[in-house]
Backbone as numpy.savetxt, mean C-alpha at the origin, in Angstrom:
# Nx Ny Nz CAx CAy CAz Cx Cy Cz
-22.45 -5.45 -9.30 -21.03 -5.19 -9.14 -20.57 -5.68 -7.77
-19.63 -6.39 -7.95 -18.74 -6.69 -6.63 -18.53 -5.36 -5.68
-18.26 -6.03 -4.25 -17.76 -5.00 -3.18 -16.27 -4.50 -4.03
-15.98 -3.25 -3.11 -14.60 -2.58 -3.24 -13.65 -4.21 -1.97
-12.47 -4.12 -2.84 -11.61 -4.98 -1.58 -10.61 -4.11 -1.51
-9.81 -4.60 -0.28 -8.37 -3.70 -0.15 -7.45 -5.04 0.47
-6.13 -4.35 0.09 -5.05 -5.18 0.95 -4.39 -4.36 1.65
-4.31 -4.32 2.90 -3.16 -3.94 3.31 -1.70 -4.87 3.82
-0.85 -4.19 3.27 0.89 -5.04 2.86 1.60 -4.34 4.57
1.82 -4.56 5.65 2.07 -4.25 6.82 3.72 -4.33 6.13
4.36 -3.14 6.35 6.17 -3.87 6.18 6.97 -3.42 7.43
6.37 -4.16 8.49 7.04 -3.77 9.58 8.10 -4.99 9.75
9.10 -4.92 10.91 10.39 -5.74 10.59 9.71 -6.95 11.59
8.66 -6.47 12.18 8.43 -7.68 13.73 7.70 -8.92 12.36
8.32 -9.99 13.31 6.98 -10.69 12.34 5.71 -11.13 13.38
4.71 -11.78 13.67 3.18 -11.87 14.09 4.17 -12.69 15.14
3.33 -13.38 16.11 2.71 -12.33 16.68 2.71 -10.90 17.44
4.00 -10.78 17.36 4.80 -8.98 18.09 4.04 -8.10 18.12
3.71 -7.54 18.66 2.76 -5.99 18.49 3.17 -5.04 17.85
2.49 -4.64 16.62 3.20 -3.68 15.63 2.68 -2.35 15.58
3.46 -0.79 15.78 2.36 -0.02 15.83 2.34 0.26 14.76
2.81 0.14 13.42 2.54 -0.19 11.63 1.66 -1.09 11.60
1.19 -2.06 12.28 0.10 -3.00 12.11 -0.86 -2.18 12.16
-0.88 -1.54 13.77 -2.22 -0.71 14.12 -3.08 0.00 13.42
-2.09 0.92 12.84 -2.28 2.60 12.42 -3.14 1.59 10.45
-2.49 0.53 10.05 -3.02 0.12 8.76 -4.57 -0.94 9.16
-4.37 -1.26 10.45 -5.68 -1.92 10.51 -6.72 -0.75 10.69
-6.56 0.61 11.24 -7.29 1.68 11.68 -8.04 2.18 10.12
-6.50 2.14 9.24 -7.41 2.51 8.33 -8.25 1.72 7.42
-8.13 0.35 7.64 -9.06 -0.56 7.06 -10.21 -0.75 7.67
-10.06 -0.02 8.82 -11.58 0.01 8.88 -12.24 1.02 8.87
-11.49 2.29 8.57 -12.16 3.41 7.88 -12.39 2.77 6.26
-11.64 2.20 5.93 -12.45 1.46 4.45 -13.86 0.67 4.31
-13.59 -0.03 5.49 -14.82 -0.82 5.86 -16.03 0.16 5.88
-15.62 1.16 6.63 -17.20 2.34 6.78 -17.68 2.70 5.26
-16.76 2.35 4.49 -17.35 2.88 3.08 -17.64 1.75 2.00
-17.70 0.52 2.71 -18.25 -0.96 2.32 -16.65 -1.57 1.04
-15.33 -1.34 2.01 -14.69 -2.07 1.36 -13.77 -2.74 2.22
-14.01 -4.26 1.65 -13.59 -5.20 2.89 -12.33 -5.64 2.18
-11.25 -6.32 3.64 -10.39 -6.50 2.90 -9.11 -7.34 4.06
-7.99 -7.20 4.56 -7.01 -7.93 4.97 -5.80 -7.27 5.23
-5.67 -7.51 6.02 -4.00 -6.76 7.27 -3.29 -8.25 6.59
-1.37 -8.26 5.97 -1.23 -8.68 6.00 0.50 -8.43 5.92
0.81 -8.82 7.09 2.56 -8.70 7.56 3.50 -9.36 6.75
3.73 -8.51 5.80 4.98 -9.24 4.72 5.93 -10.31 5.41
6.76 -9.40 6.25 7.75 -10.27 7.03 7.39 -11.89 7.52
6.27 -11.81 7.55 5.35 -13.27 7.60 5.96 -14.27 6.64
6.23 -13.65 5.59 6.07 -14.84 4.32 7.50 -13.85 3.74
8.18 -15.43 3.04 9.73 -15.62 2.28 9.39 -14.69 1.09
9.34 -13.54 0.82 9.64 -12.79 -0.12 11.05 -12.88 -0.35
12.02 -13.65 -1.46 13.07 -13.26 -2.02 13.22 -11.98 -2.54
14.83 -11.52 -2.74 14.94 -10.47 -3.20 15.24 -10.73 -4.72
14.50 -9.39 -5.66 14.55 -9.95 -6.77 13.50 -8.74 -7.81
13.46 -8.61 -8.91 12.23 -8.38 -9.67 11.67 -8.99 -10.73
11.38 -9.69 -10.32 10.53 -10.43 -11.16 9.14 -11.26 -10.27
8.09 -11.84 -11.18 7.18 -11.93 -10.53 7.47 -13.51 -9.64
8.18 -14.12 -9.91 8.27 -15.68 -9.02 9.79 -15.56 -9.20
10.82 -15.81 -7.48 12.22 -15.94 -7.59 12.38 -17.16 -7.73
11.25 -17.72 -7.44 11.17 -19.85 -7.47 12.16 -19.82 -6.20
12.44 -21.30 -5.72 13.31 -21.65 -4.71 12.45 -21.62 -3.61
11.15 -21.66 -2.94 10.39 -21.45 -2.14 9.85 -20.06 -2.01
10.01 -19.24 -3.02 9.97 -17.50 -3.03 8.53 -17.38 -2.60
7.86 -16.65 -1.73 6.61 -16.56 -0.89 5.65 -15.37 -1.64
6.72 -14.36 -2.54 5.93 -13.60 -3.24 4.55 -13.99 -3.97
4.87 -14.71 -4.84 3.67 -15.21 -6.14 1.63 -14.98 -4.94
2.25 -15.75 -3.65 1.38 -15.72 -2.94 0.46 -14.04 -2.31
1.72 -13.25 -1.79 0.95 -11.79 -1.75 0.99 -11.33 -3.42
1.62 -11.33 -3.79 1.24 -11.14 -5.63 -0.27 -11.29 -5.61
-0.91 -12.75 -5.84 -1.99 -12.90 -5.71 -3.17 -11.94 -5.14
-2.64 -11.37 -3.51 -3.61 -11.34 -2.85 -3.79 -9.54 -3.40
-2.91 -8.90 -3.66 -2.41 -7.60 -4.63 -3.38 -7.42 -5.69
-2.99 -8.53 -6.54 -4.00 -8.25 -8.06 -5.34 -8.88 -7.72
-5.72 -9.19 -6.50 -7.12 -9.18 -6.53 -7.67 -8.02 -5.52
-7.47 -7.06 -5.27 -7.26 -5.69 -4.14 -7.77 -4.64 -4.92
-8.62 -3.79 -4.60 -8.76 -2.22 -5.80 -7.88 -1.86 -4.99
-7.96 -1.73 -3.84 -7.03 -0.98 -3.28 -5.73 -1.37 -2.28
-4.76 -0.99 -2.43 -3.49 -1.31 -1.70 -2.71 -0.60 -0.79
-2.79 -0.74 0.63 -2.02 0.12 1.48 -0.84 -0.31 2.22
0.16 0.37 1.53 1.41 0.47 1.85 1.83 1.26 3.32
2.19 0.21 3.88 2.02 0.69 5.70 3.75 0.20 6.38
4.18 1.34 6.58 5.60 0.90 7.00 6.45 1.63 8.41
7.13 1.20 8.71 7.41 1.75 10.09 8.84 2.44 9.36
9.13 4.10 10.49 10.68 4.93 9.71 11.42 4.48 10.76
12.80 3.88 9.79 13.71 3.15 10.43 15.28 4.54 9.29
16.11 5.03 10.40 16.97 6.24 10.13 16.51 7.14 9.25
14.87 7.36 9.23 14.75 8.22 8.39 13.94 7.87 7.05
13.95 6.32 6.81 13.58 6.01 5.56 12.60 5.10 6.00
11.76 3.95 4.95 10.99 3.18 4.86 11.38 1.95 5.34
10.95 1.00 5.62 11.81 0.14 6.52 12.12 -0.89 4.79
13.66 -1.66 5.11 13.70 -2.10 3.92 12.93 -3.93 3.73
11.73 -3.66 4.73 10.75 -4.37 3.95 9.81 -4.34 2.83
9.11 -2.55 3.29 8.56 -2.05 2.36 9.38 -1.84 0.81
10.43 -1.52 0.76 11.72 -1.12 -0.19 11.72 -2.37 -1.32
11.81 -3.59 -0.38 11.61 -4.61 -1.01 10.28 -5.23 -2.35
9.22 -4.78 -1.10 7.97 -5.20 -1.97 7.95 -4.14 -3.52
8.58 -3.22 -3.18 8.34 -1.88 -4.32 9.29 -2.53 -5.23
10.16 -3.23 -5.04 11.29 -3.79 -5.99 10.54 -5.38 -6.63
9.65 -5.68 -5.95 9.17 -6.60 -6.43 8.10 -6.19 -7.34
7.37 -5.03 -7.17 5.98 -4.77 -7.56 6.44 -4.29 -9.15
8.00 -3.70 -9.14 8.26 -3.04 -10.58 8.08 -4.26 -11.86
7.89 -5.73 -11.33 7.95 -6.43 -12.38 6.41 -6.77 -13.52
5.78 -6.25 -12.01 4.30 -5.87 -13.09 4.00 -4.86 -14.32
5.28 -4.10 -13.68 5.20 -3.14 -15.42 5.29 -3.89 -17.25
5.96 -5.56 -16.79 6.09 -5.85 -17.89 4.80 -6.76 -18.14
4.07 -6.85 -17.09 2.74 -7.77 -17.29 1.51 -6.78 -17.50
1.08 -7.12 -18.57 0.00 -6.26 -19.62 -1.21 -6.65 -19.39
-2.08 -6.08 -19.73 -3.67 -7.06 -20.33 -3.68 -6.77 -21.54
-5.03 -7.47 -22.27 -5.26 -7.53 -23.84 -4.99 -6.37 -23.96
-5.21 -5.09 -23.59 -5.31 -3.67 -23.90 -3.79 -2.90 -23.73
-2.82 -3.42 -22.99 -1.74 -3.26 -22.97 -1.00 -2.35 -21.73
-2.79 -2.46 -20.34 -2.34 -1.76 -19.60 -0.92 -2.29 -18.62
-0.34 -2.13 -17.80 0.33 -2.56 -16.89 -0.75 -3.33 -15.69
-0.41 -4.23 -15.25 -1.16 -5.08 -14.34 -1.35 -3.82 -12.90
-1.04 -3.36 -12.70 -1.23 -2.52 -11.53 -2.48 -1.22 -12.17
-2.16 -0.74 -13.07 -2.84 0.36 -13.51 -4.80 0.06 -13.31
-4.77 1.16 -12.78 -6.76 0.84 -12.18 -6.89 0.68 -10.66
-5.74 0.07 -10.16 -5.72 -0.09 -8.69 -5.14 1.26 -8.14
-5.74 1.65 -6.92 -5.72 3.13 -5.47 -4.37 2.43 -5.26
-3.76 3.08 -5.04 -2.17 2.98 -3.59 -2.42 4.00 -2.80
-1.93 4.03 -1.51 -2.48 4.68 -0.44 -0.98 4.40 0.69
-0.68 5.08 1.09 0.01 4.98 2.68 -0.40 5.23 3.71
0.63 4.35 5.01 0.22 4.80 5.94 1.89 4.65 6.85
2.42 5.60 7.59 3.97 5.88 8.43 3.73 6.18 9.55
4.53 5.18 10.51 4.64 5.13 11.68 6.27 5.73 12.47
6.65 6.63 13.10 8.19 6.24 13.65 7.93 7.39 14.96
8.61 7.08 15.68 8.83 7.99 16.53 10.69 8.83 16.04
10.81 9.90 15.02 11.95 10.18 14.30 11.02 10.94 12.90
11.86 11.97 12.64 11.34 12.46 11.70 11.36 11.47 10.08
10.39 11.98 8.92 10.76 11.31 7.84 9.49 10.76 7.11
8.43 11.01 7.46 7.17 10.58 7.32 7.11 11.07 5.50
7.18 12.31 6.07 6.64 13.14 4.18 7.55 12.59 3.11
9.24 12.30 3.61 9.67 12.04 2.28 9.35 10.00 2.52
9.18 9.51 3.36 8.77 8.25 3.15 7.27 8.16 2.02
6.25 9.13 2.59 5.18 8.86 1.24 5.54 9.38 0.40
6.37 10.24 -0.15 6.60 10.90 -1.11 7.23 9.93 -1.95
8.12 9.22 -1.41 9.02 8.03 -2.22 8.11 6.87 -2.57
7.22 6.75 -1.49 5.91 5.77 -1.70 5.39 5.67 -3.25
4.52 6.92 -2.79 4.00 7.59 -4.11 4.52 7.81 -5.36
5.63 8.10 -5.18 6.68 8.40 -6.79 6.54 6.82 -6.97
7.11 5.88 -6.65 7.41 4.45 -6.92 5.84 3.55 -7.43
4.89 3.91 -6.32 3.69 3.35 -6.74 2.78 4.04 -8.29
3.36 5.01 -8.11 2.20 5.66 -9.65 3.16 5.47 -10.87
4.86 5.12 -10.21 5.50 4.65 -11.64 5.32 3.22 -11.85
4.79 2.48 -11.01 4.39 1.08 -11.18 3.18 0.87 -11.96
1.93 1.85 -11.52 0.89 2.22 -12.47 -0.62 2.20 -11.41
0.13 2.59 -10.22 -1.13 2.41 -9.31 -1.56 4.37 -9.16
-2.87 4.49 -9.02 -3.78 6.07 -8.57 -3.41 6.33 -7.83
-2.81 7.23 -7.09 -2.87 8.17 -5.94 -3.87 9.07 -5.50
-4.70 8.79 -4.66 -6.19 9.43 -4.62 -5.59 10.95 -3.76
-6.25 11.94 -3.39 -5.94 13.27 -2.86 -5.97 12.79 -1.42
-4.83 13.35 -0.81 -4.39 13.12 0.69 -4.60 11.88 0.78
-3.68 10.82 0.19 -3.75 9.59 0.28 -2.85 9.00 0.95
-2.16 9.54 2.08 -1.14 9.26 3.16 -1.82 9.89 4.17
-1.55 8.98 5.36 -1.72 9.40 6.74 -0.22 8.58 7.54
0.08 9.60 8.17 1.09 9.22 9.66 1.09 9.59 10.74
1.77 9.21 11.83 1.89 9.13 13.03 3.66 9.55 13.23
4.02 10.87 13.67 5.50 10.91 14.38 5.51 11.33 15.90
6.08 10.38 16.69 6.22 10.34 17.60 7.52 11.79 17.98
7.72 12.12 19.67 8.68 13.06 19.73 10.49 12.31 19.35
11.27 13.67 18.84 12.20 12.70 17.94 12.80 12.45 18.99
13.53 11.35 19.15 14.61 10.98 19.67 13.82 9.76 21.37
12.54 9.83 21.08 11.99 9.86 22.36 11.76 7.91 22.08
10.55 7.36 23.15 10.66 5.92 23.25 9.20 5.63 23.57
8.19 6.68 23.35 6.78 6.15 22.88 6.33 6.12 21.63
5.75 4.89 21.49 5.57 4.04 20.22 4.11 4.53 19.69
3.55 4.11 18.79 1.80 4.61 18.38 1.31 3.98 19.50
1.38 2.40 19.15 0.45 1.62 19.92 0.67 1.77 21.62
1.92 2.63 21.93 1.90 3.06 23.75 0.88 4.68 23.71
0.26 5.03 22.70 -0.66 5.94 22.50 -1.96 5.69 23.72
-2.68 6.54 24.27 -4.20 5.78 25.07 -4.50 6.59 23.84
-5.23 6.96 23.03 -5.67 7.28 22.50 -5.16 7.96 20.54
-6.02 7.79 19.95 -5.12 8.61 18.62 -5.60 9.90 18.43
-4.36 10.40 18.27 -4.16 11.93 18.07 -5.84 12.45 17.26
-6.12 13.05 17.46 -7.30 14.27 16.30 -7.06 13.92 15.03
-5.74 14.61 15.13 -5.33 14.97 13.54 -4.84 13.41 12.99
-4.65 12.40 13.86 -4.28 11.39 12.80 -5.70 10.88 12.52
-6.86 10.40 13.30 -7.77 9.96 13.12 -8.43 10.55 12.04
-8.42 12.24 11.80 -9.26 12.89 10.67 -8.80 12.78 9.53
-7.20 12.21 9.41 -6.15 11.99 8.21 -6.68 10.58 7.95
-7.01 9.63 8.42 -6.84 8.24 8.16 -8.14 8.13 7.96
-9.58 8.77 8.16 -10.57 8.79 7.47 -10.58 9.62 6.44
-9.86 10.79 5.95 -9.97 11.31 4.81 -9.19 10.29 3.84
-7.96 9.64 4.08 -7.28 8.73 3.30 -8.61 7.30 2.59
-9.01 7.05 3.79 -10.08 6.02 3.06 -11.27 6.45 2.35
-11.41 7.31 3.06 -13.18 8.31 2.10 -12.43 8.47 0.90
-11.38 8.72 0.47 -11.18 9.59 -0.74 -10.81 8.07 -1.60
-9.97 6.87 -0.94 -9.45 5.76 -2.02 -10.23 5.16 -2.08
-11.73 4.97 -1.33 -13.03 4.45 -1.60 -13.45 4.96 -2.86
-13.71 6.36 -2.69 -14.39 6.82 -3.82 -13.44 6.53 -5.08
-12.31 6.93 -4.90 -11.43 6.70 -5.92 -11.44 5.07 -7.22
-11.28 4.58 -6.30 -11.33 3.04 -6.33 -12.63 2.50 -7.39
-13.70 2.96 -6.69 -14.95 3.08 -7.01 -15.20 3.52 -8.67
-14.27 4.59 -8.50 -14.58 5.57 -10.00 -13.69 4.85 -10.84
-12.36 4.24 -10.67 -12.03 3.18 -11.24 -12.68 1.91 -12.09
-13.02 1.42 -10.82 -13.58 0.11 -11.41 -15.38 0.71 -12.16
-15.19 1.89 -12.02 -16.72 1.79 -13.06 -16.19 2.33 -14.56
-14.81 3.00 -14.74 -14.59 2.92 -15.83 -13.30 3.08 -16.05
-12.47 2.23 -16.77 -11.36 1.88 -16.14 -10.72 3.05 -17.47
-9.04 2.88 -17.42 -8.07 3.72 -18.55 -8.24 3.70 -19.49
-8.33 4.18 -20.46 -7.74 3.64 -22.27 -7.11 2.82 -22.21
-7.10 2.27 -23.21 -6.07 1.30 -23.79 -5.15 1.95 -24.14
-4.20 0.75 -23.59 -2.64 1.40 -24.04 -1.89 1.03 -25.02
-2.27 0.26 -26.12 -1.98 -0.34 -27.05 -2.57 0.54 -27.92
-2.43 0.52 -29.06 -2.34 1.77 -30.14 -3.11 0.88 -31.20
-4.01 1.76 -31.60 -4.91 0.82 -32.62 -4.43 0.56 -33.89
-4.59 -0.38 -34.52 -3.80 -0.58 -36.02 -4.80 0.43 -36.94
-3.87 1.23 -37.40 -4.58 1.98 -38.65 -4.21 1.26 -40.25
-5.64 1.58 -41.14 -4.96 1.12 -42.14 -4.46 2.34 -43.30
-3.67 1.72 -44.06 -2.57 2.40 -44.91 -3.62 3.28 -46.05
């Protein structure tokens, strides 16, 4: 059997090279994935021409088809976004509007192309908003057809109103470090128990008359 892989989808607004502390906090936890032998890729949406749209190619130079790709080859996917007034930044917003078009792409069995794959978060802001950002995460990703493994969000809130960032952190908090290894221990295993035996079929068997 193949290694576990992961993607992580960075939807911070900077694009590379800027210092992102949504970069950070999703590379931290890829390599709490790594400790549990699943390798994988930091990769900054804002990087690449995602049109707006749902469907799987907007054509016109649309940059999606490309993280599409790097997605459906991922057990696992971490959705990593910085809180901008409270909400998800509308990069992340975006990709979730893109990801709904996999509901109409099936396999022989009739699952949804997402279904079998971990979703996982990770929230950065100095401003409150963290819980209902994964919460909206989560509702959106398991209606797309991705697992939600147990305590499968970790964040970082800075003091509200204040002007230190994660990455102006010397160090990470206790409690985020013990959150962002329980997030990967658990979508490792998760992931794992997946790909050794995947859903039913969702297609309905022909009976005869």
């Amino acid at each position: 059997m193949t290694a576990l892989t992961a993607v992580a989808l960075v939807c911070s607004l900077k694009k590379s090279p800027e210092s992102s502390s949504t970069e950070l906090l999703a590379g931290q936890v890829m390599d709490e994935l790594e400790r549990h032998g699943v390798g994988g890729r930091v990769v900054r949406v804002v990087d690449y021409d995602v049109r707006p749209g749902v469907t799987a190619d907007e054509g016109d130079g649309d940059a999606w088809p490309t993280l599409r790709e790097m997605i459906a080859a991922a057990d696992i996917v971490l959705m990593a976004t910085p809180t901008w007034v409270g909400h998800m930044s509308s990069v992340a917003q975006r990709v979730l509007e893109r990801l709904d078009a996999e509901l109409s792409e099936t396999d022989d069995a009739g699952r949804p192309s997402m279904v079998g794959k971990v979703g996982i978060a990770a929230v950065v802001g100095n401003e409150d908003g963290a819980h209902k950002i994964i919460a909206d995460l989560f509702q959106a990703l398991n209606d797309i057809g991705f697992t939600i493994p147990a305590q499968g969000g970790t964040y970082w809130n800075g003091q509200a109103m204040g002007t230190v960032d994660y990455k102006d952190l010397y160090q990470v908090p206790e409690s985020v470090e013990s959150t962002t290894a329980a997030v990967a221990r658990n979508a490792a295993h998760l992931a794992g128990l997946l790909r050794a035996e995947a859903y039913p079929p969702y297609a309905r068997e022909s009976q005869e008359a």
